[in-house]
TITOR-213099 format. One record per residue (C-alpha): residue in one letter; x, y, z. Coordinates in Angstrom, 2 decimals. Each point is the difference from the previous one (the first is absolute). Layout:
% residues N
<site><aa>a</aa><east>X</east><north>Y</north><up>Z</up></site>
...
//
This chain:
% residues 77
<site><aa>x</aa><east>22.79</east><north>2.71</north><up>-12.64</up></site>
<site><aa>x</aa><east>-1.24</east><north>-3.44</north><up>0.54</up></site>
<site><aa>x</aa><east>-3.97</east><north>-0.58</north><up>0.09</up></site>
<site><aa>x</aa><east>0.31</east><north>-0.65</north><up>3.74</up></site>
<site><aa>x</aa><east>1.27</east><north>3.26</north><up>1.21</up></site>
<site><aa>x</aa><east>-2.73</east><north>1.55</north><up>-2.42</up></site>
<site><aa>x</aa><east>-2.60</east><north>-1.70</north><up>1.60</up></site>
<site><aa>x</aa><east>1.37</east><north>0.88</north><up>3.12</up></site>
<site><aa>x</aa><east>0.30</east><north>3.67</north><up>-0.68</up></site>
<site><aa>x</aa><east>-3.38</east><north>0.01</north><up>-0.76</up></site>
<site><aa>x</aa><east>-1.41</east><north>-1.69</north><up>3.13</up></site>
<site><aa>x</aa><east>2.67</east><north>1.07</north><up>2.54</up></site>
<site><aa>x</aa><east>0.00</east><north>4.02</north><up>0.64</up></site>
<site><aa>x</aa><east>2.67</east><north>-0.48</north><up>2.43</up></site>
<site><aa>x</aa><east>2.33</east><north>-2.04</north><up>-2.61</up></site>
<site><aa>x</aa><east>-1.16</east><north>2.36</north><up>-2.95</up></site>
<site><aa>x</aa><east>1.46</east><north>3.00</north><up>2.57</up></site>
<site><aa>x</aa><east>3.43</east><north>-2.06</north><up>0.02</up></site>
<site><aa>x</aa><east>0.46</east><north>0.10</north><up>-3.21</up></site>
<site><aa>x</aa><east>2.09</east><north>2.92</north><up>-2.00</up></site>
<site><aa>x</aa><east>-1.09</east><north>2.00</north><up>-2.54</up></site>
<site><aa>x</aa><east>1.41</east><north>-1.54</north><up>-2.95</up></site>
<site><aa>x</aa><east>-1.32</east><north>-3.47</north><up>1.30</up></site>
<site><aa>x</aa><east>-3.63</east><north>2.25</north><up>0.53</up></site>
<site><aa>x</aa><east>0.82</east><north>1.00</north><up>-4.02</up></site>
<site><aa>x</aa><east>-0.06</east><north>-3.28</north><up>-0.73</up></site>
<site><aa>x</aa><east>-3.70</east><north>-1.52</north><up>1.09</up></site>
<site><aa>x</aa><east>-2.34</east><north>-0.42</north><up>-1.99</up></site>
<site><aa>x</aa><east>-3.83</east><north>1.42</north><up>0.75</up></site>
<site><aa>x</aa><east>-1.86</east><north>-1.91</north><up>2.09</up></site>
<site><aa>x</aa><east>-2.58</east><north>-1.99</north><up>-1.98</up></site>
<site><aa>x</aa><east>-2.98</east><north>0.84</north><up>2.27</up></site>
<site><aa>x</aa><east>0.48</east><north>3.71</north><up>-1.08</up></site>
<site><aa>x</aa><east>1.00</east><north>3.79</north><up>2.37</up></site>
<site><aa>x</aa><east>0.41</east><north>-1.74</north><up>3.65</up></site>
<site><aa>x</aa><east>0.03</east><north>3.31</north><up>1.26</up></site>
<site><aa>x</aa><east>-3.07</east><north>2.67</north><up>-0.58</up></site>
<site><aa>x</aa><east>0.81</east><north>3.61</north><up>0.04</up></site>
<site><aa>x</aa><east>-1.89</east><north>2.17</north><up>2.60</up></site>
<site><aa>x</aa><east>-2.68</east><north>1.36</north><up>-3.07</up></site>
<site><aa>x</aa><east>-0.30</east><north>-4.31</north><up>-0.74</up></site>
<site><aa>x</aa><east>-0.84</east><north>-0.08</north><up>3.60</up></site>
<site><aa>x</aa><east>-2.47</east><north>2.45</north><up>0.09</up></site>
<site><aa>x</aa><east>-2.13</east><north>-1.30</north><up>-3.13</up></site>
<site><aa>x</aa><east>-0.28</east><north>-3.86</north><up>1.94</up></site>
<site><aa>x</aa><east>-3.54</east><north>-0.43</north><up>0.95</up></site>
<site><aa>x</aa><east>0.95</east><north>-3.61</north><up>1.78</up></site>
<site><aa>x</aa><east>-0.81</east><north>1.49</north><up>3.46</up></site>
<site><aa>x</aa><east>-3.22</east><north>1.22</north><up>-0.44</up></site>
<site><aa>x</aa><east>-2.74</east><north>-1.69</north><up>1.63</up></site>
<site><aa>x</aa><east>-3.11</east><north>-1.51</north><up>-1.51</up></site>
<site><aa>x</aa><east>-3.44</east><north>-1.44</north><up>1.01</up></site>
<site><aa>x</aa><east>-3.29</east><north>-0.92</north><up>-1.77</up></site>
<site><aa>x</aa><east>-3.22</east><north>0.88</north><up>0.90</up></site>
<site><aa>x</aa><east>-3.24</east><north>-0.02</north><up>-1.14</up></site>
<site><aa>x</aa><east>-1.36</east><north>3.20</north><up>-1.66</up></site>
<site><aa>x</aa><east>-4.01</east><north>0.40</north><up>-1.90</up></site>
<site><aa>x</aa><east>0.43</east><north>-3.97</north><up>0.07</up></site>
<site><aa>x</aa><east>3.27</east><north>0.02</north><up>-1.88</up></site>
<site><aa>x</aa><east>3.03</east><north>-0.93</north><up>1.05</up></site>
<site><aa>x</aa><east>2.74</east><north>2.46</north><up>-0.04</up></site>
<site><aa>x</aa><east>3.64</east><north>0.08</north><up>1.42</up></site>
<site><aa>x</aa><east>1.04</east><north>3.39</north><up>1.61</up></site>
<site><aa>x</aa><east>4.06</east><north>0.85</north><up>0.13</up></site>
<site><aa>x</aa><east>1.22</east><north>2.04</north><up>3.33</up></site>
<site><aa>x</aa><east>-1.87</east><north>3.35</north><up>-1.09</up></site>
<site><aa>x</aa><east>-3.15</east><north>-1.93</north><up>-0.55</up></site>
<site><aa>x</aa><east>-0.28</east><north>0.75</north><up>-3.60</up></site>
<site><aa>x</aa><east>-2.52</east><north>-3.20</north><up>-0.72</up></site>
<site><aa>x</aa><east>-0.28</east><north>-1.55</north><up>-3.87</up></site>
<site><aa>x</aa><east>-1.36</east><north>-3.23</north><up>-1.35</up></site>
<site><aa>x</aa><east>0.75</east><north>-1.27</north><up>-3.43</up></site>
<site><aa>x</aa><east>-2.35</east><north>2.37</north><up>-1.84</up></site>
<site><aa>x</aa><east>-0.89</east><north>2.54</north><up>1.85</up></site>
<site><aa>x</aa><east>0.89</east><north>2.40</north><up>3.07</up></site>
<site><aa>x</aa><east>-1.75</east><north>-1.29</north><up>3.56</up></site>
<site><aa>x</aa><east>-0.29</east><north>3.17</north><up>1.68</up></site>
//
């Protein structure tokens, strides 16, 4: 397979989907890693929880969506 229709494969779903199984055999991994997360991946991904700073006994703290608050050294609340 030339490097073109690996690059392809990799950036095209819909041209990846064309191709058979034996030409599927033949890619190599993608070299950013898994492009697809299983459901229990999913679940561990903390990139949509929300976070804030306030101010808390004059320190500054950051609090994530269940306003658990921390500095550097120590626990805000």
């Amino acid at each position: 397979m030339r490097n073109i229709d690996i690059i392809r494969a990799w950036k095209d779903p819909e041209y990846r989907l064309s191709l058979s199984e034996a030409e599927k055999a033949l890619l190599p991994d993608h070299p950013a890693g898994i492009i697809e997360l299983t459901d229990d991946e999913m679940g561990a991904v903390a990139g949509g929880l929300m976070a804030q700073t306030m101010t808390v006994n004059n320190k500054i703290c950051c609090c994530d969506s269940v306003d658990i608050c921390w500095t550097a050294s120590s626990l805000c609340t």
